[in-house]
N, C-alpha and C positions, 0 to 999 in steps of 0.2 A: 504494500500500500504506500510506502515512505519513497519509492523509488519511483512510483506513479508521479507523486508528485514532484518529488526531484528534479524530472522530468520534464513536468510542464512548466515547473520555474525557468531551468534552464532554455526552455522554446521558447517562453517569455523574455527572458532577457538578450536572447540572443535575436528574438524580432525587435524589441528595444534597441540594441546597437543598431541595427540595420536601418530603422528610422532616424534614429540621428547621427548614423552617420550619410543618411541621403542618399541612400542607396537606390533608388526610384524617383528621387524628388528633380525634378529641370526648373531650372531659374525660369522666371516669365521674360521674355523678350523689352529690354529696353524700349521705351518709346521713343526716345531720343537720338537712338541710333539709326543709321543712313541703310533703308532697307536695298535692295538688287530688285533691279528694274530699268526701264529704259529710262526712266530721271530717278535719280538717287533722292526720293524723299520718304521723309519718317512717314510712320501712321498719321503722327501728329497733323505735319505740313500737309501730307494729301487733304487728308478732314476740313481743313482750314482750306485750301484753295476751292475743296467742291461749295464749299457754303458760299464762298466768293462766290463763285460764278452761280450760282443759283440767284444771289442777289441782283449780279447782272441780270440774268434771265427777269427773274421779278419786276424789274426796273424798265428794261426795255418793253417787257410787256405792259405793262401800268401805263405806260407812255403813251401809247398807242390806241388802250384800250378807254383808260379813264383820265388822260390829260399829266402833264407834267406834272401839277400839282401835288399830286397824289406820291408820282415814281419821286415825287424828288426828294420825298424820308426815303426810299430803300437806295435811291441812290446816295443820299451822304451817309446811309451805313458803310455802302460797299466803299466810298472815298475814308470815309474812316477804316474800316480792314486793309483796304490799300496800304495807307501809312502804318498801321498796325503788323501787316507784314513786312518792315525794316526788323521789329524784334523777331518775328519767328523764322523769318531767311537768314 
């Protein structure tokens, strides 16, 4: 009975080591880092440029459909992200 559980201490402790020594564990991917692709940009920067340009979109369409007016808040956002991306490039 004593060696039963000798046993399973021992499998316990030695899946204990194994967790902390990270034996399974992979670090999560940097955001910051320059991923492989035809333009070298992080997750970050991609994110940040589709929203740009959805803005543009936004903007152009507003224009069109319901007068400057209107497009000219989504366009001084997209001129603010403009300048805004000096910090994230």
């Amino acid at each position: 009975m004593s060696s039963y559980r000798d046993e399973e201490q021992i499998n316990r402790v030695r899946h204990a080591r194994q967790v902390l020594a990270g034996d399974t564990v992979r670090p999560e991917p940097d955001p910051w880092m320059l991923g492989g692709g035809m333009l070298p940009l992080s997750p970050l920067q991609r994110n940040y440029l589709i929203a740009l340009v959805i803005l543009l979109v936004v903007g152009v369409l507003l224009s069109f459909l319901a007068g400057m007016p209107i497009a000219s808040i989504f366009l001084f956002v997209l001129a603010l992200g403009l300048i805004g991306a000096w910090l994230v490039f």
